[in-house]
BALOBA-1460 file (C-alpha; in Angstrom, 3 decimals):
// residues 83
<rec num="1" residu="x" x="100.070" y="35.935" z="24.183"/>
<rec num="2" residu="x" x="102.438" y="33.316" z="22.446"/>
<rec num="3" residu="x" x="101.262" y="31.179" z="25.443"/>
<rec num="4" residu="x" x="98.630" y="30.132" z="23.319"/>
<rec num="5" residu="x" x="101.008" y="28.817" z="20.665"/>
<rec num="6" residu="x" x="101.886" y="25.284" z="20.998"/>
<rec num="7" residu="x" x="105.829" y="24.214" z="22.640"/>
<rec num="8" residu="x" x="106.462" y="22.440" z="19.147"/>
<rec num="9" residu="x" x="105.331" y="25.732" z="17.315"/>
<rec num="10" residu="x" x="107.312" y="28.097" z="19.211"/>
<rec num="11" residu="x" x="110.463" y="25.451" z="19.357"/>
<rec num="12" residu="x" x="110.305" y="25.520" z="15.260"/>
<rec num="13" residu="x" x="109.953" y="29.697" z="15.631"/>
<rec num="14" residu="x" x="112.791" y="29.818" z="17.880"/>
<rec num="15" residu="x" x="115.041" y="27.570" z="15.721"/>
<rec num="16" residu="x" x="113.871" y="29.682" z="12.218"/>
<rec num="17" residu="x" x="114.615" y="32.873" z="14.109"/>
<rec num="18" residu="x" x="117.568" y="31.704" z="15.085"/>
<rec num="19" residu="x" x="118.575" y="30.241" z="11.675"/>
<rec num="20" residu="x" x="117.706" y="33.889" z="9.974"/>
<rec num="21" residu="x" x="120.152" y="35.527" z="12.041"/>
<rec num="22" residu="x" x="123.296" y="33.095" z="11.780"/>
<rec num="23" residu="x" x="122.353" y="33.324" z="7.494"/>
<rec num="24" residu="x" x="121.557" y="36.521" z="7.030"/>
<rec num="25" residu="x" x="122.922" y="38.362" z="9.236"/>
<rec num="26" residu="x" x="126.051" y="36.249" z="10.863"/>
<rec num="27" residu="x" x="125.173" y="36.495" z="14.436"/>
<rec num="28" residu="x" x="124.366" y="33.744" z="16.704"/>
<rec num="29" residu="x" x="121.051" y="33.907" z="19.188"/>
<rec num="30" residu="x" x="120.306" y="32.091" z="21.995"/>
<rec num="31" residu="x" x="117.221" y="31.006" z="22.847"/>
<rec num="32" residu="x" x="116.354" y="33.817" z="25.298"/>
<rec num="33" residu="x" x="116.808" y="36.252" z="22.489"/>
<rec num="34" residu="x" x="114.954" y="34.300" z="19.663"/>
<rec num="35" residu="x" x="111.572" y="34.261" z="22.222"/>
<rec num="36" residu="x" x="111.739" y="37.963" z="22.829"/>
<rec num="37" residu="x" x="112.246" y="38.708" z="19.565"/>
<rec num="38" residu="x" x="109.194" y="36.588" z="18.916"/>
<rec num="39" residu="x" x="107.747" y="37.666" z="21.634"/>
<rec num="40" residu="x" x="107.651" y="41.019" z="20.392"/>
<rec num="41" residu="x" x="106.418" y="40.318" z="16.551"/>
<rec num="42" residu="x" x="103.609" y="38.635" z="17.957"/>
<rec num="43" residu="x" x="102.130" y="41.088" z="20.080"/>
<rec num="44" residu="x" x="102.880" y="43.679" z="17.299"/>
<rec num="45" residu="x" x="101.609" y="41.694" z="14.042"/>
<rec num="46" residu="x" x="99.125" y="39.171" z="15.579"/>
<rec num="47" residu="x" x="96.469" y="41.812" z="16.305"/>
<rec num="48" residu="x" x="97.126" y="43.374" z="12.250"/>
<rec num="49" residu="x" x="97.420" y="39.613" z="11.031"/>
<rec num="50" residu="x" x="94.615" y="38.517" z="13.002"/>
<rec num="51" residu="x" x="91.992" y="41.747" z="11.753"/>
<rec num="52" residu="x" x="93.456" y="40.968" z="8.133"/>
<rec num="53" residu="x" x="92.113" y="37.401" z="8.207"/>
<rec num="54" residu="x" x="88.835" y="38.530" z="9.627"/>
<rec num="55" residu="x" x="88.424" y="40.885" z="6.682"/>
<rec num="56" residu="x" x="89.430" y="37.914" z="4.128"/>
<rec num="57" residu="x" x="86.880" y="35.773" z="5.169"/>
<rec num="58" residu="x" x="83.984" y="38.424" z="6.220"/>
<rec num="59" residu="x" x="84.605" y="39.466" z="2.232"/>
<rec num="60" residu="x" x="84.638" y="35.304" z="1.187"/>
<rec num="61" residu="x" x="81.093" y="34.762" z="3.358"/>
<rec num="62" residu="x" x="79.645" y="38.162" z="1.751"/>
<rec num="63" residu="x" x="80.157" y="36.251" z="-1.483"/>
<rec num="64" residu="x" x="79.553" y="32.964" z="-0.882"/>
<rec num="65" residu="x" x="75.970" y="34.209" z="0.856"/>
<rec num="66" residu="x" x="75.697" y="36.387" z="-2.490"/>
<rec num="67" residu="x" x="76.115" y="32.956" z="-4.356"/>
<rec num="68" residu="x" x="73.481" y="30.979" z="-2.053"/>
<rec num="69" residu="x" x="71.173" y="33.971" z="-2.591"/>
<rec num="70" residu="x" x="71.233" y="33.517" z="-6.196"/>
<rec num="71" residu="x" x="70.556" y="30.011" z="-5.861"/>
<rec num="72" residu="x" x="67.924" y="29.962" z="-4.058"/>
<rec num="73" residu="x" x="66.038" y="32.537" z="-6.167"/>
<rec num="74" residu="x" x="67.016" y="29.545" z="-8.993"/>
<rec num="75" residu="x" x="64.735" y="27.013" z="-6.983"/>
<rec num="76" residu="x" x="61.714" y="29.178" z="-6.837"/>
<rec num="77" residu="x" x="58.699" y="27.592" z="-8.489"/>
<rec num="78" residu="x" x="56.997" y="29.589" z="-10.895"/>
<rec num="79" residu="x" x="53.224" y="30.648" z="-9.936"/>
<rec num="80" residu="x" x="50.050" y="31.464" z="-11.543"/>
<rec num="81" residu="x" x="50.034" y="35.292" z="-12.042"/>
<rec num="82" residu="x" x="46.336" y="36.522" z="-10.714"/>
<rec num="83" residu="x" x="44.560" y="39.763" z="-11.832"/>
C-alpha cells in the first residue's frame, strides 16, 4: 500500500521516524526498521484516516448543497398567484 506514496514522501517518513526514536526514545533505527514500522501504521490507520476524510467532506458537500439550495430558492421570480 505505501507503494502508492511517493520515494521523496516515504524518504521524509523514514527520516521523521527515525528522528522520533533517537529523541524520544534514545534508540537508533535503520532504515529497514523505520519502513516496517511505517509499513505497518499505514495499513492500520490509512483505511480509519482515509473513511474519516470521507465523512469530513460528505458532511462539508451536505452543507455546501444546503447553501446552494437556499440560493437558488433566492433567485426564484415571483409569479402571478391565479384563482
Amino acid at each position: 500500500m505505501t507503494d502508492k506514496m511517493s520515494r521523496e514522501q516515504k524518504e521524509f517518513l523514514v527520516h521523521q521516524v527515525q528522528r522520533f526514536f533517537h529523541e524520544q526514545r534514545a534508540e537508533d533505527l535503520g532504515n529497514l526498521e523505520a519502513e516496517e514500522m511505517i509499513e505497518f501504521f499505514w495499513k492500520q490507520l490509512g483505511p480509519i484516516l482515509y473513511n474519516q476524510g470521507v465523512q469530513d467532506c460528505r458532511k462539508l458537500m451536505t452543507e455546501r448543497f444546503a447553501s446552494l439550495e437556499d440560493e437558488l430558492y433566492v433567485l426564484e421570480k415571483p409569479t402571478a398567484s391565479r384563482r
